[in-house]
PDB file of the backbone (N, CA, C, O) and the ligand in Angstrom, with CONECT records:
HET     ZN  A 101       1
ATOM      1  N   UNK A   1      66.980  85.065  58.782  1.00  0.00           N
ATOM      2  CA  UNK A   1      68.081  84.096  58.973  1.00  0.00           C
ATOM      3  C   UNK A   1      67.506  82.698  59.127  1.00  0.00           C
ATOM      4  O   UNK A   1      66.481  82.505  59.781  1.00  0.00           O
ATOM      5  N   UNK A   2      68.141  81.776  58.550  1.00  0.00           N
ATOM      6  CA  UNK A   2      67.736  80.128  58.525  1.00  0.00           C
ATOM      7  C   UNK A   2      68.052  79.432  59.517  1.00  0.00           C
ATOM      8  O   UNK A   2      69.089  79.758  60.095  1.00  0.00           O
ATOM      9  N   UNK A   3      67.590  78.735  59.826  1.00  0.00           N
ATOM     10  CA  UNK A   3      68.025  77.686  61.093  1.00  0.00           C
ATOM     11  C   UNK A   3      69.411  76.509  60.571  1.00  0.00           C
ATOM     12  O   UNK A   3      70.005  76.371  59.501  1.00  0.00           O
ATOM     13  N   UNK A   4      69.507  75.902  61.744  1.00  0.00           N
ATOM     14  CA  UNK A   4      70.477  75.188  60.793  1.00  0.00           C
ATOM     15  C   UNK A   4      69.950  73.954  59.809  1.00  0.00           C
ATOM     16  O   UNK A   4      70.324  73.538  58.713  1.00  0.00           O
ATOM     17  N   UNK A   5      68.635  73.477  60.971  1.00  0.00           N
ATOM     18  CA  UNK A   5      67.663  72.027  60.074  1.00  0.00           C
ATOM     19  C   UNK A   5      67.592  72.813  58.782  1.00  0.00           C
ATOM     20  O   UNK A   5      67.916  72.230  57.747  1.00  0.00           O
ATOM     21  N   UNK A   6      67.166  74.196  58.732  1.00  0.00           N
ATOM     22  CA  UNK A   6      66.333  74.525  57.507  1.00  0.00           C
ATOM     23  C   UNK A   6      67.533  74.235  56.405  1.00  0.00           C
ATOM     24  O   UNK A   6      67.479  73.653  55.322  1.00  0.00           O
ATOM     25  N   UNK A   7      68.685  74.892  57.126  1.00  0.00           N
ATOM     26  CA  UNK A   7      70.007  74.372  56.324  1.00  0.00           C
ATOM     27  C   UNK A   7      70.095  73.271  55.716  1.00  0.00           C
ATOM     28  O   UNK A   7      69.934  73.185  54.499  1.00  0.00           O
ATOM     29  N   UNK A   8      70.418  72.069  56.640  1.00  0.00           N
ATOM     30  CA  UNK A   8      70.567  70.918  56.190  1.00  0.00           C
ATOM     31  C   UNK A   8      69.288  70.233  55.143  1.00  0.00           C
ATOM     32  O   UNK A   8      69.403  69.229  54.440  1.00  0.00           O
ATOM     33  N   UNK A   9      68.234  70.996  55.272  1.00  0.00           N
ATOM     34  CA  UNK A   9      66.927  70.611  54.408  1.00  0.00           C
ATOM     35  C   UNK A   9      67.177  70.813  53.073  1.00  0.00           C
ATOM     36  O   UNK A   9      66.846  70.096  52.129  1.00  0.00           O
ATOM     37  N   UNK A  10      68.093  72.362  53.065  1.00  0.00           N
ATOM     38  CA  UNK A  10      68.250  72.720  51.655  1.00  0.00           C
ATOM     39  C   UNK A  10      69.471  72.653  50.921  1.00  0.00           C
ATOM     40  O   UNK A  10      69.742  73.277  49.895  1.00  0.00           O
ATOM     41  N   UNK A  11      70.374  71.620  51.709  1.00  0.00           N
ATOM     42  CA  UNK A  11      71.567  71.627  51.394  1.00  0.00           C
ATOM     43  C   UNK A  11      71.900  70.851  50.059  1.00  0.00           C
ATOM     44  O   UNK A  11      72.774  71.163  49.250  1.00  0.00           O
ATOM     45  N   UNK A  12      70.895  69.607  49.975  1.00  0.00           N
ATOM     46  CA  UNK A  12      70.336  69.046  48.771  1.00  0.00           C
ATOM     47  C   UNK A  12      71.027  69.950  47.176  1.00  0.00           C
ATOM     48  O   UNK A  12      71.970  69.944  46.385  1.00  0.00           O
ATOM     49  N   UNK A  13      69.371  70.829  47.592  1.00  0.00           N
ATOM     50  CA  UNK A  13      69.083  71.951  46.139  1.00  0.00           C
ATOM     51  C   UNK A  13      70.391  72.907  46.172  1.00  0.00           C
ATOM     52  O   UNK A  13      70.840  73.246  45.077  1.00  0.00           O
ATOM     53  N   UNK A  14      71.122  73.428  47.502  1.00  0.00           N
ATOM     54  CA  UNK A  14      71.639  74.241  46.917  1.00  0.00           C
ATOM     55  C   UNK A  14      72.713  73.629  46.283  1.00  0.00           C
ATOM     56  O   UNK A  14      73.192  74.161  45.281  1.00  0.00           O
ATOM     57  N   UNK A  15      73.123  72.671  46.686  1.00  0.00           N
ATOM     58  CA  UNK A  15      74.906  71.544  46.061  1.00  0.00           C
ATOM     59  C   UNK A  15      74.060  71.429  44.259  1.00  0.00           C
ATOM     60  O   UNK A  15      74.746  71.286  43.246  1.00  0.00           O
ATOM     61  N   UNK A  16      73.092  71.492  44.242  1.00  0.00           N
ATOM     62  CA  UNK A  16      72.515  71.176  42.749  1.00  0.00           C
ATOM     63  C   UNK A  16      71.961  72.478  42.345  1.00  0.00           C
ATOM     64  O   UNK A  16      71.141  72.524  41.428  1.00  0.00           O
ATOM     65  N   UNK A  17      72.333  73.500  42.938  1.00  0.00           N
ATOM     66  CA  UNK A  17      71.597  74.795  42.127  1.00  0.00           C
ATOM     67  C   UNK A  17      70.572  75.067  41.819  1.00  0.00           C
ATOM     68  O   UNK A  17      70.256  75.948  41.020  1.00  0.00           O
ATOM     69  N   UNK A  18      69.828  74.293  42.453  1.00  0.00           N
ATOM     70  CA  UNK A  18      68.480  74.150  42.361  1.00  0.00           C
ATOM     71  C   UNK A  18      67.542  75.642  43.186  1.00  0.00           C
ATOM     72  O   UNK A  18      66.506  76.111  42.714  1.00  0.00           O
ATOM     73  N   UNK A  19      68.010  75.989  44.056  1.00  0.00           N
ATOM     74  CA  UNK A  19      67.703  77.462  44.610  1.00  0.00           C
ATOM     75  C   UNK A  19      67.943  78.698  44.164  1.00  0.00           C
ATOM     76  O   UNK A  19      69.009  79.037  43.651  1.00  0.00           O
ATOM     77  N   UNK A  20      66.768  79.583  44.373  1.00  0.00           N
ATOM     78  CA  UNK A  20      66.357  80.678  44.045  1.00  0.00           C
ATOM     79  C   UNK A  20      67.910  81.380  44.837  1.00  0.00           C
ATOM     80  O   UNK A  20      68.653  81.015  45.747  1.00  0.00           O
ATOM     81  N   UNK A  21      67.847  82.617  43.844  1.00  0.00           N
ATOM     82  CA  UNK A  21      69.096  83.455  44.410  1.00  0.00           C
ATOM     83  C   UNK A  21      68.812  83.947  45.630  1.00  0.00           C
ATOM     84  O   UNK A  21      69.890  84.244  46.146  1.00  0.00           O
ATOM     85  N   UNK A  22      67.836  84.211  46.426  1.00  0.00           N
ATOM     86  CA  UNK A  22      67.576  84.495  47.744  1.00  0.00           C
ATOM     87  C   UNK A  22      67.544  83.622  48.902  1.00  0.00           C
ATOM     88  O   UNK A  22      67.899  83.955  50.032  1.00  0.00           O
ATOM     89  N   UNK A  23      67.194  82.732  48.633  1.00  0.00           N
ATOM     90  CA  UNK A  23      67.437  80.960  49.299  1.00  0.00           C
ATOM     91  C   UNK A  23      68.840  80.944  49.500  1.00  0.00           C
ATOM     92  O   UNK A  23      69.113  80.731  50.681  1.00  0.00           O
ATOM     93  N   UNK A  24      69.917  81.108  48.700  1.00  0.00           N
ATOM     94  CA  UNK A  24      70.837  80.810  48.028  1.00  0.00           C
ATOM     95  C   UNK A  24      72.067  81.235  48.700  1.00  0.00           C
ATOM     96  O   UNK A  24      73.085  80.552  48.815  1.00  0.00           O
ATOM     97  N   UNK A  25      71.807  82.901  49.306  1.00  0.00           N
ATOM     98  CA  UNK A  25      72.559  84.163  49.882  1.00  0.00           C
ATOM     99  C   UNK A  25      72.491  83.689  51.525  1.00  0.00           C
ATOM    100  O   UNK A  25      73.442  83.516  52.287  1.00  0.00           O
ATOM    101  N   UNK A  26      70.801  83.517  51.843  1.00  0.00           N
ATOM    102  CA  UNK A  26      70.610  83.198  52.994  1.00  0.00           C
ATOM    103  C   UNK A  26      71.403  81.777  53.519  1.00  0.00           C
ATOM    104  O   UNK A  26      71.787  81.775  54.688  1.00  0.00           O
ATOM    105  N   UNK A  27      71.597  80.848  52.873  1.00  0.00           N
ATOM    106  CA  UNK A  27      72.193  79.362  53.224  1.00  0.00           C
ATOM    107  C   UNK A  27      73.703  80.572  53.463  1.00  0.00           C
ATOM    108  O   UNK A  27      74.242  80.955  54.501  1.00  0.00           O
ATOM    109  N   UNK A  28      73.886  80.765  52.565  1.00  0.00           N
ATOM    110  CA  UNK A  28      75.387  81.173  52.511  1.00  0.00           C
ATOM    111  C   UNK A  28      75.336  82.215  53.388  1.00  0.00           C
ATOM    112  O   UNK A  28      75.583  82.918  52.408  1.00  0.00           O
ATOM    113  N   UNK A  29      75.263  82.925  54.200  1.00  0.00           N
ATOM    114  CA  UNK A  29      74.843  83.723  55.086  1.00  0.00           C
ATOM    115  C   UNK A  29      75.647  83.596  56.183  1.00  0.00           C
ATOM    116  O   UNK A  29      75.434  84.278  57.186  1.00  0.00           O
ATOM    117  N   UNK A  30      73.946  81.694  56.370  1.00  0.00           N
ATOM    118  CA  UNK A  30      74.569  80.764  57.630  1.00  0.00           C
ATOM    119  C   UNK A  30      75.569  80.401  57.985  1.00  0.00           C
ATOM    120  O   UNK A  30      76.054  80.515  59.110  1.00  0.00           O
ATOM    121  N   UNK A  31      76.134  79.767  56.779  1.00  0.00           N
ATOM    122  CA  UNK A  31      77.134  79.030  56.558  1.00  0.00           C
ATOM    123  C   UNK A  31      78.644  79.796  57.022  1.00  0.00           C
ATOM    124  O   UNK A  31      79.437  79.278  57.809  1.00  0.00           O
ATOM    125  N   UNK A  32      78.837  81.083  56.378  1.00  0.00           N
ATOM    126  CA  UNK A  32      79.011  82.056  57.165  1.00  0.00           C
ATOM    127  C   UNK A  32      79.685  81.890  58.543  1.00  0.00           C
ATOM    128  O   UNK A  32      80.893  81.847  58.775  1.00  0.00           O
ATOM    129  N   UNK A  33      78.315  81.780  59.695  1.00  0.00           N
ATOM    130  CA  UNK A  33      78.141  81.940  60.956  1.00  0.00           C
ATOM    131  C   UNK A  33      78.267  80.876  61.531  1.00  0.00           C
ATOM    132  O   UNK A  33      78.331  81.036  62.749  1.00  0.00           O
ATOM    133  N   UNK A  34      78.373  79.219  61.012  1.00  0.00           N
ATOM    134  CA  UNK A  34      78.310  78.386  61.832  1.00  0.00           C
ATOM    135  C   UNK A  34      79.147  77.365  60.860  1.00  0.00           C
ATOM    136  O   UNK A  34      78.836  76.963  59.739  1.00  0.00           O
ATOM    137  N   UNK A  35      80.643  76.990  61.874  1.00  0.00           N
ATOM    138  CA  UNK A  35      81.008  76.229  61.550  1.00  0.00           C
ATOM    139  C   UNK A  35      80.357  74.834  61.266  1.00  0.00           C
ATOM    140  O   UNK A  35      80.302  74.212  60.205  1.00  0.00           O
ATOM    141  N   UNK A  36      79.783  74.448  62.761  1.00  0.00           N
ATOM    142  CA  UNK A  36      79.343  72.681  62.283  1.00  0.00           C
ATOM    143  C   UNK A  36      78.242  72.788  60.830  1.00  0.00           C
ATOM    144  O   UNK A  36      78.088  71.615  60.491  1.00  0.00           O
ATOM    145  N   UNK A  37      77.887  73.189  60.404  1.00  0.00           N
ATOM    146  CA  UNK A  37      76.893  73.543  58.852  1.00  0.00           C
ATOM    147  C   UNK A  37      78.469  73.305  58.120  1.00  0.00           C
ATOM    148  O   UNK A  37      78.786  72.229  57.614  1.00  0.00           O
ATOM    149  N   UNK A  38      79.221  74.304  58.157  1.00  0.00           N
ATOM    150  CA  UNK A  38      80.269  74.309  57.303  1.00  0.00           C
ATOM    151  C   UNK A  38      80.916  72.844  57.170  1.00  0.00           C
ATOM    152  O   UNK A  38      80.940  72.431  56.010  1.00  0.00           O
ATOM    153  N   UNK A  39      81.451  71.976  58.155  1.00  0.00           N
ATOM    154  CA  UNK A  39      81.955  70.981  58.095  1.00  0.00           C
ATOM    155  C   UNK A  39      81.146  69.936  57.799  1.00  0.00           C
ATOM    156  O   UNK A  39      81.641  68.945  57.261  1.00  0.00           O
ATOM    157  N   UNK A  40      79.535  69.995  58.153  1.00  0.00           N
ATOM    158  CA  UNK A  40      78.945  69.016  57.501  1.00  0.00           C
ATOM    159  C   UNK A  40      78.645  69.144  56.084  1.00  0.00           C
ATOM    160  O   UNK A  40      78.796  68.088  55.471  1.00  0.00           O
ATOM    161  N   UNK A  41      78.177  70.359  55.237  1.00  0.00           N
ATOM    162  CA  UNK A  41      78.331  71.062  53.998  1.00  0.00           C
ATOM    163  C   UNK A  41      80.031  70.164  53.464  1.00  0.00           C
ATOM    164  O   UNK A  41      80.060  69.446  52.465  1.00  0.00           O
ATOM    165  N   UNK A  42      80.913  70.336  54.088  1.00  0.00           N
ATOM    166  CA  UNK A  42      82.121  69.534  53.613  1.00  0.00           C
ATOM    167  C   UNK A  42      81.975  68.380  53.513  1.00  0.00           C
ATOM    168  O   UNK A  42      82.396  67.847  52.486  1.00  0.00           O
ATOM    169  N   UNK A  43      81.405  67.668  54.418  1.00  0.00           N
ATOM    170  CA  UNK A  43      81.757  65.630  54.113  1.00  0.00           C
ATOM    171  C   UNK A  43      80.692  65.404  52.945  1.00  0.00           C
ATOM    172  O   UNK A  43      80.831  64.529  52.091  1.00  0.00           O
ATOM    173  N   UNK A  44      79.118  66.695  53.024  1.00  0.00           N
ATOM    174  CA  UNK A  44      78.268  66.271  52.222  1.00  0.00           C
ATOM    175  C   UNK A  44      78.707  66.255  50.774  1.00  0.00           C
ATOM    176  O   UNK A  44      78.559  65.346  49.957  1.00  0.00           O
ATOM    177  N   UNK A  45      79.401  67.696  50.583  1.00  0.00           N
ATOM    178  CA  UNK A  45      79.880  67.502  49.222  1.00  0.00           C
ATOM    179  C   UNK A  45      81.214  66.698  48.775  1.00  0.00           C
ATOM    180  O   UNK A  45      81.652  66.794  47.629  1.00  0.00           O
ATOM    181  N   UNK A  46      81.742  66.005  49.636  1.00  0.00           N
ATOM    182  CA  UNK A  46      83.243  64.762  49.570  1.00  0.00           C
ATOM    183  C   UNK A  46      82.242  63.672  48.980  1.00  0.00           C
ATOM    184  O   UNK A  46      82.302  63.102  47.891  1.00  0.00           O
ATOM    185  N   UNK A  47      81.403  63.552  49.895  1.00  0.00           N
ATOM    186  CA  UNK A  47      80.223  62.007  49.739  1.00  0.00           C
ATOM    187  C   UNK A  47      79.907  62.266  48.299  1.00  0.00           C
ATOM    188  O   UNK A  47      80.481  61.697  47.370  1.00  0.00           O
ATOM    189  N   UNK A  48      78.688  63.419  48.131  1.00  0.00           N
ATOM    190  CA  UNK A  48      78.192  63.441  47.016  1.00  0.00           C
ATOM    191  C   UNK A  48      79.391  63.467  45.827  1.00  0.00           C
ATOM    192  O   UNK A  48      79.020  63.000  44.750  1.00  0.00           O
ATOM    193  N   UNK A  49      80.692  63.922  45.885  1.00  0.00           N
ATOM    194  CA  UNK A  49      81.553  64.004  44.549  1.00  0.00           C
ATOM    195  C   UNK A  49      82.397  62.422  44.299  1.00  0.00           C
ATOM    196  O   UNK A  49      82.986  62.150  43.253  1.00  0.00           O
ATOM    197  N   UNK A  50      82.302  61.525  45.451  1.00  0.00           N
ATOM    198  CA  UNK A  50      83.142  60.286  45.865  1.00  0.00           C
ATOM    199  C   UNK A  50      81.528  59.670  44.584  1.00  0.00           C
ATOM    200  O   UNK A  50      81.792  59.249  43.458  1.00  0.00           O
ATOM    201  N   UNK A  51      80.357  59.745  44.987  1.00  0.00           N
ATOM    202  CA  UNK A  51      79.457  59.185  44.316  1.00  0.00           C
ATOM    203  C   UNK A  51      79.158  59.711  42.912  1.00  0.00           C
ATOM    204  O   UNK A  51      79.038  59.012  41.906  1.00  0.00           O
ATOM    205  N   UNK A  52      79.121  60.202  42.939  1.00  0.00           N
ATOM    206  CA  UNK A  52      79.172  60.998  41.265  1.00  0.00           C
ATOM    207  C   UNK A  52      80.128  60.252  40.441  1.00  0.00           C
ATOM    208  O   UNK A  52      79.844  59.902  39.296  1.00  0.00           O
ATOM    209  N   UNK A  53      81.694  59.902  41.213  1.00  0.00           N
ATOM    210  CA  UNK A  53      82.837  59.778  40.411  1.00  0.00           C
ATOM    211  C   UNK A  53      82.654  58.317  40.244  1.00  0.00           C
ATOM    212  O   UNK A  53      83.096  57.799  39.219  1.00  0.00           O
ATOM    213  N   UNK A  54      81.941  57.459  41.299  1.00  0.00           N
ATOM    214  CA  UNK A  54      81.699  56.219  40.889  1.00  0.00           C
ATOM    215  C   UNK A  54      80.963  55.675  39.874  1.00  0.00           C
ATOM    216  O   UNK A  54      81.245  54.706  39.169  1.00  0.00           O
ATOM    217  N   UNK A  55      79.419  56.796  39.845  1.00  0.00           N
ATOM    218  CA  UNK A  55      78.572  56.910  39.117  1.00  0.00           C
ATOM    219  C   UNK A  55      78.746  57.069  37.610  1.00  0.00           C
ATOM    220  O   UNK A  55      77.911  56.650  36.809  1.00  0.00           O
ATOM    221  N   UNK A  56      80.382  57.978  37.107  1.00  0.00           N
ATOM    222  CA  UNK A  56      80.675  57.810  36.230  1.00  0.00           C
ATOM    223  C   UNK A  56      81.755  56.647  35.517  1.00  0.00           C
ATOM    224  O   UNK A  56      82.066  56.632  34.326  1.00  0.00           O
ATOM    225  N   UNK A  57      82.182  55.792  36.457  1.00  0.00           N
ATOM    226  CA  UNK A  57      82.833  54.878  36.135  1.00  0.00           C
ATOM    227  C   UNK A  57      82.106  53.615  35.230  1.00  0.00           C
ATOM    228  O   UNK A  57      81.255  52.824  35.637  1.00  0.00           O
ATOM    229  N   UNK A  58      82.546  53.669  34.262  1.00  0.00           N
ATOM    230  CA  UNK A  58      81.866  52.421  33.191  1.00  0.00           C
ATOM    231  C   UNK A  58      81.782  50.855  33.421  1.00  0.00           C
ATOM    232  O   UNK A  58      81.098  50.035  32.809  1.00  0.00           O
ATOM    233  N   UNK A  59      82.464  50.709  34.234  1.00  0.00           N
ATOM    234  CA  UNK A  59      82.678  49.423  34.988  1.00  0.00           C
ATOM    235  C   UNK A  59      81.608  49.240  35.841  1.00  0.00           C
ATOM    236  O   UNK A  59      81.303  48.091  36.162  1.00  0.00           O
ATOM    237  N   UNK A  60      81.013  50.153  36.245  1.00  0.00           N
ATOM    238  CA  UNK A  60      79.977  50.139  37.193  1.00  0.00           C
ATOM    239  C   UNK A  60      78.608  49.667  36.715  1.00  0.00           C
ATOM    240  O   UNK A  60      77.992  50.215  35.801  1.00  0.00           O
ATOM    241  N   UNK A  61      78.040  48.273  37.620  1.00  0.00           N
ATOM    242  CA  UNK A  61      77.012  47.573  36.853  1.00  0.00           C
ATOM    243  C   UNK A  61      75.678  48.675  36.778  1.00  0.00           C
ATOM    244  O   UNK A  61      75.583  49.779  37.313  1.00  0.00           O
ATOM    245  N   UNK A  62      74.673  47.929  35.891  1.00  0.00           N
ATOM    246  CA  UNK A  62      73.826  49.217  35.653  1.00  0.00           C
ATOM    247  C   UNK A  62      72.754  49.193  36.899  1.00  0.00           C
ATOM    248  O   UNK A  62      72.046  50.161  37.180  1.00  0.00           O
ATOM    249  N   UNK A  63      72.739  47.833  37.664  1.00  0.00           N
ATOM    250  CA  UNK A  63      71.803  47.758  38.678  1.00  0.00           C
ATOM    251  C   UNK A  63      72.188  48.340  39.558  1.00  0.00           C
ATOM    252  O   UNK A  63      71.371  49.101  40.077  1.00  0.00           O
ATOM    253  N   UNK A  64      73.568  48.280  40.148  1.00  0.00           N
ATOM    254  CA  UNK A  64      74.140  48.924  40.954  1.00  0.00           C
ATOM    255  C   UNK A  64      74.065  50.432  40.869  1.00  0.00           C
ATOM    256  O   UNK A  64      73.950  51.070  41.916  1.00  0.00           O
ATOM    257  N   UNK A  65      74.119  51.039  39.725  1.00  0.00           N
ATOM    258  CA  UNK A  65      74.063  52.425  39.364  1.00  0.00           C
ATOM    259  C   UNK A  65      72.913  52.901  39.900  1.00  0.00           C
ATOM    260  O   UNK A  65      72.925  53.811  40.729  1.00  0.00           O
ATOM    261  N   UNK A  66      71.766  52.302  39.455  1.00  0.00           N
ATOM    262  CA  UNK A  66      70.363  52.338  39.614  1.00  0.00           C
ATOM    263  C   UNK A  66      69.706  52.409  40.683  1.00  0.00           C
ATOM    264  O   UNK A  66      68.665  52.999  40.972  1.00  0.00           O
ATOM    265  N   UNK A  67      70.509  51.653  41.344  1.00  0.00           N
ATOM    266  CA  UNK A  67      70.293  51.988  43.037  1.00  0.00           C
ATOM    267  C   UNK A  67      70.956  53.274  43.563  1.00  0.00           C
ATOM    268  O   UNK A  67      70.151  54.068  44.049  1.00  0.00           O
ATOM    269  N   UNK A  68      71.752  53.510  43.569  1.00  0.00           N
ATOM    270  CA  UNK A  68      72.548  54.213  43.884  1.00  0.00           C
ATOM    271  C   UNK A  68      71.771  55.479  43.290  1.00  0.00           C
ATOM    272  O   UNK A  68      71.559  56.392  44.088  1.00  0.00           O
ATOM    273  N   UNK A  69      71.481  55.578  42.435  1.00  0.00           N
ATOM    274  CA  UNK A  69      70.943  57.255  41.828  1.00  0.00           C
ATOM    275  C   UNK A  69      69.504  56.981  42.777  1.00  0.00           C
ATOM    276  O   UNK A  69      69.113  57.911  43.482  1.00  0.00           O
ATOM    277  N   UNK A  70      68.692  55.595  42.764  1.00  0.00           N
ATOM    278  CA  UNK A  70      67.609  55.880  43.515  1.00  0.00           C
ATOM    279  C   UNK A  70      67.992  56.319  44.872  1.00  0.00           C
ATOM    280  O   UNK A  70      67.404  57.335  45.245  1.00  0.00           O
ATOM    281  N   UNK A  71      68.671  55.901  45.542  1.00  0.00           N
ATOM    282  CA  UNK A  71      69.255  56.433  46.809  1.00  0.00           C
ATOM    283  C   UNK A  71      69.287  58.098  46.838  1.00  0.00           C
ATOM    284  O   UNK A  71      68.840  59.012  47.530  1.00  0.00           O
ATOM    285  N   UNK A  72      69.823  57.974  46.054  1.00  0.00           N
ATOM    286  CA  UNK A  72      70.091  59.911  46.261  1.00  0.00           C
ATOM    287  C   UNK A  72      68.528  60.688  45.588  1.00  0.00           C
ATOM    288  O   UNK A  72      68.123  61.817  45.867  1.00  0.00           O
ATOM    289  N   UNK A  73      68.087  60.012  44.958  1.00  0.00           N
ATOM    290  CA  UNK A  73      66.524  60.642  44.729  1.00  0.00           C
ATOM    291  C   UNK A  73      65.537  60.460  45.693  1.00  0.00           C
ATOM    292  O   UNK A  73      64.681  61.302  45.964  1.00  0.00           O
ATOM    293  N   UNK A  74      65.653  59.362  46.217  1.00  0.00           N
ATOM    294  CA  UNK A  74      64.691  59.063  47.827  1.00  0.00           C
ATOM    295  C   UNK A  74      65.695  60.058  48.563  1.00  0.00           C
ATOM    296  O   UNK A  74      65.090  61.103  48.800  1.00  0.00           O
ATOM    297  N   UNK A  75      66.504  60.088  48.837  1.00  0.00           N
ATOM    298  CA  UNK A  75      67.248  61.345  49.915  1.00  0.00           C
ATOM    299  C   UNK A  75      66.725  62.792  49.580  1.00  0.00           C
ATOM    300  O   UNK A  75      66.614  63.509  50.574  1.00  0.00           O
ATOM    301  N   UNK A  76      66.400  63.335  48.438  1.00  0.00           N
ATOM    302  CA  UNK A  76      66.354  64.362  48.057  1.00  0.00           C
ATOM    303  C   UNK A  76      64.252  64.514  48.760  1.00  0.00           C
ATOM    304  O   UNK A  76      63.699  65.203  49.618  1.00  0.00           O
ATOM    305  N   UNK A  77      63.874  63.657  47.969  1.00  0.00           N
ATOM    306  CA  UNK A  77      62.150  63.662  48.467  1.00  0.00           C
ATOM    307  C   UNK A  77      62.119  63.613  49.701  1.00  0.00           C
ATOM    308  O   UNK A  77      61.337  64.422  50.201  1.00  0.00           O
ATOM    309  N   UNK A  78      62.897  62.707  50.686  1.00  0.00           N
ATOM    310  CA  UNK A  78      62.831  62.580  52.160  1.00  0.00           C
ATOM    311  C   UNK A  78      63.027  64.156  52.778  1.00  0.00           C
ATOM    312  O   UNK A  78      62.785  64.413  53.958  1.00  0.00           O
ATOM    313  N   UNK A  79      63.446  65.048  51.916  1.00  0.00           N
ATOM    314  CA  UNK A  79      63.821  66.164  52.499  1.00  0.00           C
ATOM    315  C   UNK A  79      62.487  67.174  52.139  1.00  0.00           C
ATOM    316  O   UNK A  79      62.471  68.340  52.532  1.00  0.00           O
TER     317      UNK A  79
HETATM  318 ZN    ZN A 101      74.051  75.873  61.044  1.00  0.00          ZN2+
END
């Protein structure tokens, strides 16, 4: 069983599918068993889909974009 940090460590890869099917069962396990994971798992994926949807907006300058994807790639390494 995972902790919850280990959770939030891999919460990243799993919103991107990036985890092995055993990684994968175990998050979901947790998630499971502990609400506050669950509700933070919720704002994470509101945030990440609020940014995505901006990310696809064409209006959106390219520097601005650029940051913004670096943001979420330094978030992902920080982990
Ligand atoms: Zn937890």
């Amino acid at each position: 069983m995972i902790c919850c940090k280990e959770c939030l460590d891999l919460l990243y890869d799993y919103l991107e599918g990036d985890l092995d099917a055993e990684t994968t069962k175990s998050l979901e396990e947790h998630f499971e068993d502990c609400p506050p994971c669950i509700s933070f798992l919720n704002t994470y994926q509101s945030t990440t889909k609020i940014c995505r949807e901006t990310l696809n907006q064409v209006e959106i300058p390219e520097a601005i974009r650029d940051t913004l994807l670096k943001v979420l790639k330094d978030h992902k390494e920080s982990n």
